[in-house]
Steps between C-alpha positions, in 0.01 A plus 500: 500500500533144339425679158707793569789217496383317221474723277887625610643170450356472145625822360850387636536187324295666138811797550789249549372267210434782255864570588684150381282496231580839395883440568468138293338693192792771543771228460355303228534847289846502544675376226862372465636792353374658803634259770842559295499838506403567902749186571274341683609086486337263722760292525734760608649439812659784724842426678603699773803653321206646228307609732800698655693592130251714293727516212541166433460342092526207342607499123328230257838262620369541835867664614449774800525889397521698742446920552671732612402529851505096535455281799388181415777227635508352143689745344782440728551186398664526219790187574463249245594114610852448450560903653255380815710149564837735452287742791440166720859337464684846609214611721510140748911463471582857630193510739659155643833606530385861614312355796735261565815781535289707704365248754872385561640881565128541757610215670869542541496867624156371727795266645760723588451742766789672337355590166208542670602785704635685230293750300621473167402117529144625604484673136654150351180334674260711397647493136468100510154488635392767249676293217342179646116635485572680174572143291302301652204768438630584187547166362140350614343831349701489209479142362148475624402821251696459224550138459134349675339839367329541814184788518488633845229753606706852479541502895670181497692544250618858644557324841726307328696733324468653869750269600732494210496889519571522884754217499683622184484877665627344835807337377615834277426714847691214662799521274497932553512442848803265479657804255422763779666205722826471312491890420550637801723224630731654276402862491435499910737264570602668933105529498373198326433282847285799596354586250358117395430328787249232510192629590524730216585269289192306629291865504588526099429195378184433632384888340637384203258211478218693620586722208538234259179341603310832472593538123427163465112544576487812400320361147291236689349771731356724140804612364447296185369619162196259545411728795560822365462453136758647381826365306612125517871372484546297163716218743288458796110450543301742683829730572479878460788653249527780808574262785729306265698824476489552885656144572761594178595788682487338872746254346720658307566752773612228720732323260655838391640530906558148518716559206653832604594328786673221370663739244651679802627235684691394226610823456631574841667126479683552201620829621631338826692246254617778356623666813657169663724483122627796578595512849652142398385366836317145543254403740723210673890381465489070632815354636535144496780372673571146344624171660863583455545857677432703208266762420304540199278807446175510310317824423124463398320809356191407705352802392536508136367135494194641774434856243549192128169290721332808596523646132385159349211466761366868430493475063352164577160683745510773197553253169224297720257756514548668201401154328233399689288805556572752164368305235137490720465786596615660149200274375266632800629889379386402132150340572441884691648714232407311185285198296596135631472209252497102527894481418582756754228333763673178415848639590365675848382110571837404472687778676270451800656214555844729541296619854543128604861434391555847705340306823714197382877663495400771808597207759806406324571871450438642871508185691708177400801723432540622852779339668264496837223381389666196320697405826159518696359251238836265537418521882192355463628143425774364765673298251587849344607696825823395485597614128300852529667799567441747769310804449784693616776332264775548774827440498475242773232301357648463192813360690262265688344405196824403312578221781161384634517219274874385667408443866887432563587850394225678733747655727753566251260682293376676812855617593576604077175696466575717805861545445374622137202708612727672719763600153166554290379752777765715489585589092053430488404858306104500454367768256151371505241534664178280629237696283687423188532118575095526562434688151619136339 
């Protein structure tokens, strides 16, 4: 038995050394020529975007070229340095303000059980916090790739993109539900307080996130041309030219409404000016009687000056969005149909940036210029209380308001304002409604 195992251990160790030295003798044959030619280089060193790119060259200047099915993170970054500190300056002063704007309308309508209460303000919300995650997101991801050139394995990097996707999607689907808001408002105006009541509103905006989060992973869970080997976008790594097209679509579809929309309101505003001309009628005649026994009488055209702010508010969401989002996703339609270069990848750099200015004005557009929401934010500071004005902006209050700063005059104002309510309620002629006032 002891031989049996001798002998079985020797002819193991003669077979593995007739092997090295066989394998030694085979690559002292090889000449240089040879080692050139199979591209064999010791010193080579594999990265992980080589290992992942299969189409990736180096000319004799060492400068990346790339195939035509690329994915290697290199040739992405295509920013020289002056264009990537240009990136960085606009990418950390809009993100700033963006975050900044946004946290202040979260916490002013998370203050006021009003706003809160009301469902177009639930829309408002959801727009800021999907404006808030998209810069943030978009500005860490952005800088850190482009500027800091940083490699992530593809399922980080599509995790983040992820989240610029979903937040990005979320505050478009935010702004179509404000549309729908406003819409029927004015095209359901005896049904509207049926129609959108709060736990719908609460019911749609949560789907539409689930929605926008859904596309969003949609690439990290193997819909990405990695996975399925198949055609890569020319603008973003590891991104398949078909599910490109599906967000394209997705997108577009959702701005066409929110512009339809808009395009009707102002529609069915400037044919109520149109009406309220004609009939020559005004929404309110004031009478003022002064200190000596006369009366002077003021007419103010209430509702031409309400349909002039509603008009300038409306081109303002449409100029707005036709700047921000049709230059990208003209770009986006170009990479699928046609051949990208460096100058054109250069310009989509740039007019991603148009994405954050969108998330910049949105707060100023939908939320700063509401009359409520700016008195909620004035009632937030005491020293202010005094000089805000109601929510309502009554006739009495503005009477109080005149004289709070004269206590001698309190009950002299008191007895003026209701002496003049009681004129102003009886030649008072309102020819607008409370849906139009919440279209502004």
């Amino acid at each position: 038995m002891k031989s049996v195992l001798d002998g079985l251990a020797d002819t193991t160790f003669r077979t593995i050394t007739t092997d090295l030295l066989y394998m030694g003798d085979f690559r002292s044959k090889m000449t240089a020529g040879e080692d050139a030619g199979l591209g064999v280089h010791p010193s080579d060193q594999i990265n992980i975007t080589d290992f992942y790119n299969k189409t990736l060259f180096k000319d004799n200047e060492e400068n990346i070229q790339c195939g035509d099915n690329f994915m290697d993170m290199e040739c992405f970054m295509i920013l020289n340095p002056s264009q990537q500190l240009a990136i960085a300056v606009l990418s950390l002063t809009l993100g700033t303000f963006t975050v900044l704007e946004n946290l202040l309308v979260l916490v002013v309508i998370l203050q006021s059980r009003s706003l809160r209460c009301r469902p177009s303000y639930h829309f408002i919300s959801s727009l800021a916090v999907a404006d808030l995650l998209g810069s943030v997101i978009f500005v860490y991801s952005f800088v850190d790739f482009h500027v800091f050139h940083r490699k992530d394995s593809p399922n980080v990097f599509l995790f983040k993109l992820g989240g610029v996707t979903a937040s990005f999607t979320a505050s478009v689907g935010s702004l179509f539900l404000t549309a729908i808001d406003r819409y029927i408002s004015i095209h359901r105006p005896l049904s509207y307080k049926r129609i959108v009541t709060r736990s719908k509103a609460v019911v749609a905006f949560c789907m539409m996130w689930t929605i926008a989060i859904v596309i969003a992973v949609l690439p990290l869970l193997g819909w990405n041309c990695k996975k399925l080997n198949s055609v890569c976008s020319d603008i973003f790594p590891l991104i398949d030219e078909n599910y490109l097209l599906f967000w394209i679509g997705v997108t577009t579809v959702l701005l066409l409404f929110i512009v339809y929309a808009y395009m009707y309101i102002l529609w069915k505003a400037h044919s109520h000016a149109v009406r309220m001309l004609q009939r020559g009628t005004q929404k309110s005649i004031i009478i003022h009687t002064s200190e000596d026994g006369k009366v002077q009488q003021i007419t103010r055209p209430e509702q031409t000056r309400m349909d002039i702010r509603l008009a300038k508010t409306l081109v303002l969401i449409l100029v707005v969005l036709i700047i921000c989002w049709g230059p990208l996703l003209a770009i986006m339609v170009y990479d699928v149909f046609g051949k990208m270069n460096k100058l054109v990848k250069t310009i989509f750099a740039f007019c991603s940036m148009l994405c954050l200015l969108n998330s910049t004005v949105n707060p100023i557009i939908y939320a700063l210029r509401s009359k409520d929401l700016r008195h909620a934010f004035r009632s937030m500071f005491p020293p202010c209380e005094g000089t805000a004005q109601p929510l309502d902006n009554s006739l009495e209050s503005d009477c109080q308001h005149r004289h709070t700063n004269n206590p001698g005059n309190v009950h002299k104002a008191a007895e003026r304002c209701i002496k003049n309510t009681v004129k102003i309620a009886k030649v008072t002629m309102s020819v607008s409604s409370d849906t139009t006032a919440e279209a502004l």
